[in-house]
N, C-alpha and C positions, 0 to 999 in steps of 0.2 A: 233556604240558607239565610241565617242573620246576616243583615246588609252589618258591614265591617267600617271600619273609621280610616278614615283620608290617615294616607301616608303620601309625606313629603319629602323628597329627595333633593338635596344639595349636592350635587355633584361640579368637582373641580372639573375646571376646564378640560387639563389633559387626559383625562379618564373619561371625557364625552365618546370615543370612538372605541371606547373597550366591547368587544363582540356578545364578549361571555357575560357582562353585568347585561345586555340589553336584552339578550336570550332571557336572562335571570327574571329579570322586569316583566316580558310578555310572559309567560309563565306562572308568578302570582297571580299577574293581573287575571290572568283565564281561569282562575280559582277561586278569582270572586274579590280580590283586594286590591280598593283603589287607590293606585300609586301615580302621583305627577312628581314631575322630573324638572329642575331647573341648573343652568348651569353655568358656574361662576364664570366672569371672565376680569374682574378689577375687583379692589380691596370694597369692602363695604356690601358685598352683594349678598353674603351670606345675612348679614342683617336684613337688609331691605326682602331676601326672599322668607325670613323668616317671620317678620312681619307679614307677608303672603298668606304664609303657613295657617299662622293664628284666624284671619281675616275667613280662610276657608272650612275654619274648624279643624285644623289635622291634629290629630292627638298625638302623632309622633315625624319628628323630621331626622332623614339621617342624614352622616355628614360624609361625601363619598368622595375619601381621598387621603392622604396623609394624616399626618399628626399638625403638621399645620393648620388644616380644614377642619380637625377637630376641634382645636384651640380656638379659630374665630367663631365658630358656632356655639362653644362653652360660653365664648364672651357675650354673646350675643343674648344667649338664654339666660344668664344670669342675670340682666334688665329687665326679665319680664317678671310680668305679676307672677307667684306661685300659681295661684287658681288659674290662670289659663295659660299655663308654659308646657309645650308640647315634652314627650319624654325623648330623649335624644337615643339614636339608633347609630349603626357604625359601621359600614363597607369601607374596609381595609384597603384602599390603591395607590396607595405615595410608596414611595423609595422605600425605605425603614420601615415602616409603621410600627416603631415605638410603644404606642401604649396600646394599639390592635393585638400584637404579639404578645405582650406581657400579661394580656388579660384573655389570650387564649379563643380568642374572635376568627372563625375558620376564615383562611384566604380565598378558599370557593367564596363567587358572589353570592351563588343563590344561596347555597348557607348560611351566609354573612347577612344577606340578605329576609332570610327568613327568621333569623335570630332578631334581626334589627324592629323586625315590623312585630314580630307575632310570640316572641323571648319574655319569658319573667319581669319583671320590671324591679332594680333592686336603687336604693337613694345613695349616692357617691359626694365624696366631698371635691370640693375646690379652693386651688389657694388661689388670694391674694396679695398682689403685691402691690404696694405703694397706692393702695387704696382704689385704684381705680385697672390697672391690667390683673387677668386672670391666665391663669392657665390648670390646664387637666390633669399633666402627665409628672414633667418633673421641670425645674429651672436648673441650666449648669450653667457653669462660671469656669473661668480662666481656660486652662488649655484646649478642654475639652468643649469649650463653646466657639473659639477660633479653629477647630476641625470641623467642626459642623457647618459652621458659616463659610467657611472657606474650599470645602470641597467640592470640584467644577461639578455641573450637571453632568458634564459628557461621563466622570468616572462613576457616579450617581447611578445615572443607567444601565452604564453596565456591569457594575459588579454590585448595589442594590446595597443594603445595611455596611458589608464587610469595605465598603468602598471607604467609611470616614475612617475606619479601623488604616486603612493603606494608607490612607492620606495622612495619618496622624505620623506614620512609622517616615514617610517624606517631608515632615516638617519638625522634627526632632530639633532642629538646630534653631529651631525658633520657639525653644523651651525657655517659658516664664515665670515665675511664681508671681504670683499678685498678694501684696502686703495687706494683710485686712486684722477687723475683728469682727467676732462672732459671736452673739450673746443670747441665750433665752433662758426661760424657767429655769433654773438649778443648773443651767451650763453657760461656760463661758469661753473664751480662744480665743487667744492674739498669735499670727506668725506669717508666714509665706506659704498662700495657698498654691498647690501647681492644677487644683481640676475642686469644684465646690458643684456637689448637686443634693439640692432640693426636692424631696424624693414624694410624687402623690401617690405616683404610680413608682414599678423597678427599673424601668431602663429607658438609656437614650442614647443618640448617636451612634444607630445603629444595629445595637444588641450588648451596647456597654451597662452588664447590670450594677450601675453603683450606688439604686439600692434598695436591694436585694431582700428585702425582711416589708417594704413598704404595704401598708394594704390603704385600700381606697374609701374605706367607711369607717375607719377607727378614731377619727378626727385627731390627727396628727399628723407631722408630717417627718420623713426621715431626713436626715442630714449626713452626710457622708463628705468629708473633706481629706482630699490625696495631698499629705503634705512631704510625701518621701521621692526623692530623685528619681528613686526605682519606677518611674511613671510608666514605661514599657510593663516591666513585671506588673504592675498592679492593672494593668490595661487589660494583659494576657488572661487575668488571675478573675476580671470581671466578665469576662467574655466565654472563661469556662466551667464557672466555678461559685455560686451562691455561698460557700464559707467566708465569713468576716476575714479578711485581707489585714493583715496586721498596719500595714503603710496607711492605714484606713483608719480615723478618729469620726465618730458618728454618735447618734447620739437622734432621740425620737421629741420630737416638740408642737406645742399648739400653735408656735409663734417663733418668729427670731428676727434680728436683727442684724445686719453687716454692713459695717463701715471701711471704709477705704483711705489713704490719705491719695490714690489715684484714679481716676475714672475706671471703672470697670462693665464687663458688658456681659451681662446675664442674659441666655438665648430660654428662651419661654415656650417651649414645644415648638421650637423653628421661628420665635418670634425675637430681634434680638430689644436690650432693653440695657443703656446707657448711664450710670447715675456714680457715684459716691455713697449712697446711704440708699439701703434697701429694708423694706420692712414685709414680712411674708409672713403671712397666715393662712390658717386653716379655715374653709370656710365648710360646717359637718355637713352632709346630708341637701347640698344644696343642689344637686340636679338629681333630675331621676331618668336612669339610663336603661338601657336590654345588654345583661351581658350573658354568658354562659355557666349554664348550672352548677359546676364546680369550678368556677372561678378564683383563681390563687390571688386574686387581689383583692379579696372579700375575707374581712374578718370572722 
């Protein structure tokens, strides 16, 4: 049998005692494909282990855990040299898992597993923001970034995506609009945003797809801003429903910009990010990932 190429697994912490990934694991492994295992336990680690990575020659590392764990491992990859930047792989195990689901990524490990290590290889894009944070999936702004951040772990675990969907429906009374503008190629917007997402991938916060048309290699990125009261309805309307939502002004770009005259705070695939003045880009073709054959997020 051709001896196979080092695969590295990045595994969050809480996912260390999952039974079914580790069944998963000795099971390749006894098929001939070498997997080491490392796992998170503070911010910084998925770097440091991904330097590992490189150091051992592995040609692909996946990142085993939310949409969170995927974002610091994008972050991380996108410092490395092209020529020796491993291709990034993807076991599904946080809460949501947001861009796992939208891109169709079995929640079985070993399948997830086997897609990660031994899948097609296709080049995805990544945005940046403010020159220096990345993220994979989508960035949301205003309501919809205070349900995310703000719902407990304990309702987290037990009701899993649908849980930020409840928590939003218990904080109704802490409905905000955030005054901004919005600007790129050929489009522009000034008014009271009440939910702003930045779309690489279609969904976040749960299984809110808002937006819905996004794909991951077309180098652009979508834009969808909830500027109608109807927040519920339109909430409902993302949750069941891929038709353009009228309460919905969107709009596809390589680049944008939004200004605020008050602080506002963009959540980055669980990451959150603080500012006045945002500037987000497309970055094409910049990782190269394993995803699934008919993948709806592939142009």
């Amino acid at each position: 049998m051709e001896k196979q190429a080092l695969t590295l697994v990045i595994l969050n912490g809480k996912g260390a005692g999952n039974e079914a990934l580790r069944t998963a694991i000795a099971t390749l492994r006894a098929e001939g494909y070498p997997i080491e295992v490392r796992v998170t336990w503070e911010t910084g680690d998925s770097e440091r282990y991904l330097q590992e990575a490189i150091a051992l020659h592995a040609t692909t590392v996946v990142a085993g855990g939310g949409d969170g764990t995927i974002n610091e491992l994008a972050n991380s990859l996108i410092k490395i040299a092209s020529s020796s930047r491993p291709v990034l792989g993807i076991l599904p195990l946080g809460t949501a898992n947001d861009f796992a689901t939208s891109a169709g990524i079995p929640e079985d490990p070993e399948a997830a597993l086997r897609l990660a290590i031994a899948g097609e290889t296709v080049n995805i894009d990544l945005a940046r923001v403010n020159q220096d944070r990345y993220f994979i999936n989508m960035a949301t702004g205003g309501f919809g970034t205070r349900i995310t951040t703000e719902t407990p772990e304990k309702l987290k675990s037990a009701l899993g995506g649908v849980s930020y969907f409840i928590h939003g429906l218990m904080r109704m009374d802490a409905l905000k609009a955030d005054s901004c503008a919005i600007s790129g190629p050929d489009f522009s917007w000034n008014g009271d945003a009440l939910a702003i997402g930045v779309g690489n991938g279609r969904q976040a916060g749960g299984g809110q797809r808002l937006c819905p048309r996004a794909f991951i290699n077309d180098g652009l990125l979508d834009l969808s801003i909830v500027n109608s009261q109807e927040l519920l309805s339109t909430l409902l309307h993302s949750l069941t429903s891929d038709e353009q939502n009228p309460n919905i002004i969107s709009a596809s770009l390589p680049w944008l910009n939004i200004s605020s005259p008050n602080e506002m705070t963009f959540n980055l695939d669980g990451e959150p990010l603080s500012g006045t003045e945002f500037h987000i880009e497309v970055i094409a073709g910049a990782l190269t990932c394993r995803l699934p054959p008919q993948c709806e997020l592939i142009a």
